[in-house]
C-alpha positions in Angstrom: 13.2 -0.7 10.2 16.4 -0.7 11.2 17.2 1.0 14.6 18.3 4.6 14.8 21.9 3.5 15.9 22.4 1.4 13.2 21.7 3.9 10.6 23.9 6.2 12.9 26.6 3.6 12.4 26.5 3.1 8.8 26.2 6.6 7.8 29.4 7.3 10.6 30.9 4.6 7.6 30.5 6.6 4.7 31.7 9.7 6.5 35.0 7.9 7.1 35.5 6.2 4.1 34.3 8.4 1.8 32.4 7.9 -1.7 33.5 8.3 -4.9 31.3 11.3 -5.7 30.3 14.3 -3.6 30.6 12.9 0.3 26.8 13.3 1.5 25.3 11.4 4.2 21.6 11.9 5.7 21.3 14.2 8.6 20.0 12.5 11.3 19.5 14.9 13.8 16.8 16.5 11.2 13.3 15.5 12.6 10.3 17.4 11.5 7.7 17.4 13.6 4.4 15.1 12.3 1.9 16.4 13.9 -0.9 14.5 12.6 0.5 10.5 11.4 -1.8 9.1 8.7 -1.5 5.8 11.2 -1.1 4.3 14.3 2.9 3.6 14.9 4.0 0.8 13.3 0.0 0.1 12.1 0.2 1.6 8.4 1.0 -0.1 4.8 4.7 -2.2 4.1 6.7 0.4 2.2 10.2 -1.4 0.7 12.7 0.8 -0.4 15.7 -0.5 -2.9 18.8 -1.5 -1.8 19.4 -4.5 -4.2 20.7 -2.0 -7.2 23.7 -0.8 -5.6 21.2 2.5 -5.2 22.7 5.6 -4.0 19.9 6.4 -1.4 19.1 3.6 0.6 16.4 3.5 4.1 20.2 3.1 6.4 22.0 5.3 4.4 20.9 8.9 2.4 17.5 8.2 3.0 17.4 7.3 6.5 16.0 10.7 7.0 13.4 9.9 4.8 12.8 6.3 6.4 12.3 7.8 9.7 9.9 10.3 8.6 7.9 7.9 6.9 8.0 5.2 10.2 6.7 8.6 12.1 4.0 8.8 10.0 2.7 5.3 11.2 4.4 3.5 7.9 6.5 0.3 8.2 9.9 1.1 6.5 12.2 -2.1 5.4 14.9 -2.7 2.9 14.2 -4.6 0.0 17.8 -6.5 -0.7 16.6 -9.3 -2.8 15.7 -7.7 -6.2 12.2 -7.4 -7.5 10.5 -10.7 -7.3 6.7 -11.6 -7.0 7.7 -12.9 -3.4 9.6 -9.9 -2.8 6.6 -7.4 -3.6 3.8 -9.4 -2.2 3.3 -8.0 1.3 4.2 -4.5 0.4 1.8 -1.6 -0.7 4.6 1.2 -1.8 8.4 0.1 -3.5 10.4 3.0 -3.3 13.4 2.8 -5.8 16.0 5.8 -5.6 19.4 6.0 -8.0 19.6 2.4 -9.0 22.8 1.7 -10.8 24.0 -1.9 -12.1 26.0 -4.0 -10.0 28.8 -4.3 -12.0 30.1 -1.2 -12.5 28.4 0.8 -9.9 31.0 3.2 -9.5 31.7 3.9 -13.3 29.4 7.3 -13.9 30.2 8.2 -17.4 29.1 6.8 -21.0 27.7 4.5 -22.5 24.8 4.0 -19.7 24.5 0.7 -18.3 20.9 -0.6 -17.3 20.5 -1.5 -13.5 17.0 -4.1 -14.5 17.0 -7.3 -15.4 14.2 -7.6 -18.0 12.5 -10.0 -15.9 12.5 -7.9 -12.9 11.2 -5.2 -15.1 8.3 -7.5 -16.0 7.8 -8.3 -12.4 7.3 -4.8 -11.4 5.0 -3.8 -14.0 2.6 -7.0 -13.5 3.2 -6.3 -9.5 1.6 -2.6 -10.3 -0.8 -2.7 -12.3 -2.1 -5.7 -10.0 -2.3 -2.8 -7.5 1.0 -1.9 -6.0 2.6 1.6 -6.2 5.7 2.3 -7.5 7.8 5.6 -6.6 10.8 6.0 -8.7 13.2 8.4 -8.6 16.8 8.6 -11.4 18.5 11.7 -10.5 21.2 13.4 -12.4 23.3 11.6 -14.7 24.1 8.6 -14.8 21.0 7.6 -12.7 18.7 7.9 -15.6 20.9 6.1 -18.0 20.8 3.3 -15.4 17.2 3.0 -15.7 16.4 4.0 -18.9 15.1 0.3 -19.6 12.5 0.4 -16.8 11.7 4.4 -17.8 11.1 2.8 -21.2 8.5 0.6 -19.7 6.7 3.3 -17.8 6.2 4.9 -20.9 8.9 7.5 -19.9 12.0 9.1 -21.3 14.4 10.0 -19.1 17.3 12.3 -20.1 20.8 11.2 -19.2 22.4 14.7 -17.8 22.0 17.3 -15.2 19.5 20.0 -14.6 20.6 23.5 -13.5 19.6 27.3 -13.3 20.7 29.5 -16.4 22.8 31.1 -13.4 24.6 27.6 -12.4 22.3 27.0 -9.4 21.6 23.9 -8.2 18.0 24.9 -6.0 15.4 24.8 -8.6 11.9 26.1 -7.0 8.8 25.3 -7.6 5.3 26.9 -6.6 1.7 27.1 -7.4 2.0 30.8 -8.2 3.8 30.2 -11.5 2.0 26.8 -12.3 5.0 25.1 -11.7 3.7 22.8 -9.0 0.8 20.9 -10.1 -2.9 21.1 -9.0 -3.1 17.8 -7.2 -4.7 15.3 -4.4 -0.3 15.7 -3.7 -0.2 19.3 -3.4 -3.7 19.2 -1.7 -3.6 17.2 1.1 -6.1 16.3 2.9 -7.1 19.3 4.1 -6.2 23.1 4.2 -3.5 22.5 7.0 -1.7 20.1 4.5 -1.6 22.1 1.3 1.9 22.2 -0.2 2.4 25.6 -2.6 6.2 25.1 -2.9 9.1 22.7 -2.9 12.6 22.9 -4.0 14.6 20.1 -6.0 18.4 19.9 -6.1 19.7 19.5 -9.7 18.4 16.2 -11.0 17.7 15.3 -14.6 14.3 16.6 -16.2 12.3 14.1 -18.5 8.8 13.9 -20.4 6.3 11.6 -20.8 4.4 9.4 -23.3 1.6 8.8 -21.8 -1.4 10.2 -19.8 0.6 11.5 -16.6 -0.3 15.0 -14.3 2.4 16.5 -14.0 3.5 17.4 -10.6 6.9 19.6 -11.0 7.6 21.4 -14.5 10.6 22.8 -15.1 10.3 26.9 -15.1 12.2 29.1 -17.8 15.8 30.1 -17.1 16.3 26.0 -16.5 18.7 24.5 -18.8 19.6 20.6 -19.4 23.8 19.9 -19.7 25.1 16.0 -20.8 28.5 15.5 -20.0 30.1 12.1 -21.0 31.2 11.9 -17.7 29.4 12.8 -14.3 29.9 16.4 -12.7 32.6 17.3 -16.2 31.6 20.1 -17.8 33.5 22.3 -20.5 32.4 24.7 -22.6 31.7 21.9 -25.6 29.4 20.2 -23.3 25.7 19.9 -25.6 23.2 21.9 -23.5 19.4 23.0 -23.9 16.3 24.6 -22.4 15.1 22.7 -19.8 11.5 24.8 -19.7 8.5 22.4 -19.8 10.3 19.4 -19.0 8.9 17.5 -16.1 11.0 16.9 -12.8 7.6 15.3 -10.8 4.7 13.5 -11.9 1.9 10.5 -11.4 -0.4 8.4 -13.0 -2.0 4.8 -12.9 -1.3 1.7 -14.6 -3.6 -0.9 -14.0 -5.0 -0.9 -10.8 -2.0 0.7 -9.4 -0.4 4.1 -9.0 3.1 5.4 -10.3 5.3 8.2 -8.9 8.3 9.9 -11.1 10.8 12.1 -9.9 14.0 13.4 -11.2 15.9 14.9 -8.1 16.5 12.6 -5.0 17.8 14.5 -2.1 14.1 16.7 -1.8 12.8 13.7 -0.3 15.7 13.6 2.7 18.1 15.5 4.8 21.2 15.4 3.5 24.7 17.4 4.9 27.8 17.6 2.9 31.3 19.7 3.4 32.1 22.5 0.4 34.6 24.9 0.6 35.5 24.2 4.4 31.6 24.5 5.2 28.9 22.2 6.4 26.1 22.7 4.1 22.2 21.1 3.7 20.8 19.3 1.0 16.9 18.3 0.8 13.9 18.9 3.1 16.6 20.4 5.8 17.8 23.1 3.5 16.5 26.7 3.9 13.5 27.3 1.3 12.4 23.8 1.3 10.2 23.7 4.1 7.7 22.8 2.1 9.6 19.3 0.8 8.4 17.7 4.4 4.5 17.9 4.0 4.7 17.2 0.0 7.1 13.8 0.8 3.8 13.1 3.2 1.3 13.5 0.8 2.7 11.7 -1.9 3.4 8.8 0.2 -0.1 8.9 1.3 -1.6 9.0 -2.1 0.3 6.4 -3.4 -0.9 4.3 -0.5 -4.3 4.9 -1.4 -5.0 7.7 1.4 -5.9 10.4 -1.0 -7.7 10.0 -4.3 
């Protein structure tokens, strides 16, 4: 992985230049403590995470905090820049694709979607799974679904191509074990008592459902709602909106001989810091009320690399 002054480096980059959407960058100085790694350092399973579909959150960039975490943990972290190819995958146990958008027109987040998979890549994936690798994929808000709508399609998935917020306009959405929200799971469980997980919070996102056998692992609560603009973050009061209740923002399931992680929101599973209104705010596993985001990025990680059943 790369060192912690190069990701320092890159993301001082983005913070200069700027981005076309809303300027966030990881926070770097947020380091939970791990108090009990899975592995030895630099001893546990190959996990690749995107950066060949012009993603959004890439291991130097927005998910550097996530990256480091994982190394922490005893994981080996490296970006995958070469697209999915049987090559490629080989070596690795977990592929860890976040906000893929196509190439060409990367920067153009409004309709019609644009697919970010070549169908052969697709196919690659899906052989490279159910042959027994793990797969966590995350399409945030809009147009991150659209982008991968094809490989969603695959999965036995539909994701839907707009943004999920409170009835109130809120962008924190919690979820908890109280209300049957957060799913009963090896996930939520850990691997013991110390690791159990009764809430997270997610950070807009898209909701979606399934077509197959999946357990659900975040379901949207009531007083959720679902908004499609035709372009990102434009909203009027024309804009088609709906109940969001019921619709999923986390699950899992198995294909094959491998194991498949869905999520709809991105930024739970990093640290993120961005400026609004003059004031230096927190976005993901560093924000207030999602303490819980730390240990339940852990235990997915580990069940999809086998570690819990």
């Amino acid at each position: 992985m790369a060192a912690r002054s190069l990701i320092a480096a890159v993301v001082g980059a983005i913070l200069l230049t700027g981005c076309t959407h809303m300027q966030q960058a990881g926070d770097l100085s947020y380091e939970p403590p791990v108090p009990r790694p899975a592995y030895a350092e630099g001893a546990g399973p190959l996990v690749l995470i995107d950066e060949s579909h012009c993603n959004f959150h890439t291991a130097t960039g927005r998910y550097a905090p996530f990256a480091d975490l994982l190394g922490r943990d005893g994981f080996r972290v490296e970006p995958l820049g070469s697209g999915f190819t049987a090559d490629g995958l080989a070596e690795a146990t977990v592929l860890v694709v976040a906000n893929a958008m196509p190439v060409v027109g990367c920067d153009t987040w409004k309709l019609p979607a644009v697919g970010a998979f070549a169908t052969g890549e697709i196919e690659t994936l899906i052989e490279w799974v159910e042959g027994g690798g793990a797969l966590l994929l995350i399409a945030d808000h809009m147009p991150f679904p659209g982008a991968a709508e094809n490989l969603a399609d695959a999965l036995g998935l539909v994701f839907i191509n707009g943004y999920v917020r409170t009835d109130e306009g809120e962008s924190q959405i919690r979820f908890d074990a109280e209300s049957g929200t957060l799913g009963d799971h090896a996930v939520t469980r850990g691997r013991d008592g110390q690791e159990q997980v009764t809430a997270v919070v997610s950070f807009t996102g898209q909701g979606f459902w399934t077509l197959r056998d999946a357990e659900p692992l975040l379901t949207l609560p009531a007083q959720t709602r679902v908004r499609l603009p035709r372009k990102a973050g434009k909203f009027t009061d024309k804009t088609p909106e709906f109940s969001a209740e019921g619709l999923l923002q986390g699950a899992v399931f198995e294909v094959g001989q491998g194991r498949v992680a869905v999520f709809g929101e991105a930024a739970m599973f990093s640290a993120q810091e961005y400026t609004r209104d003059g004031e230096l705010r927190q976005m993901g596993m560093n924000a207030p009320g999602a303490e819980g985001n730390v240990q339940f990025a852990l235990n997915l990680m580990h069940w999809l690399a086998g570690l819990l059943e």
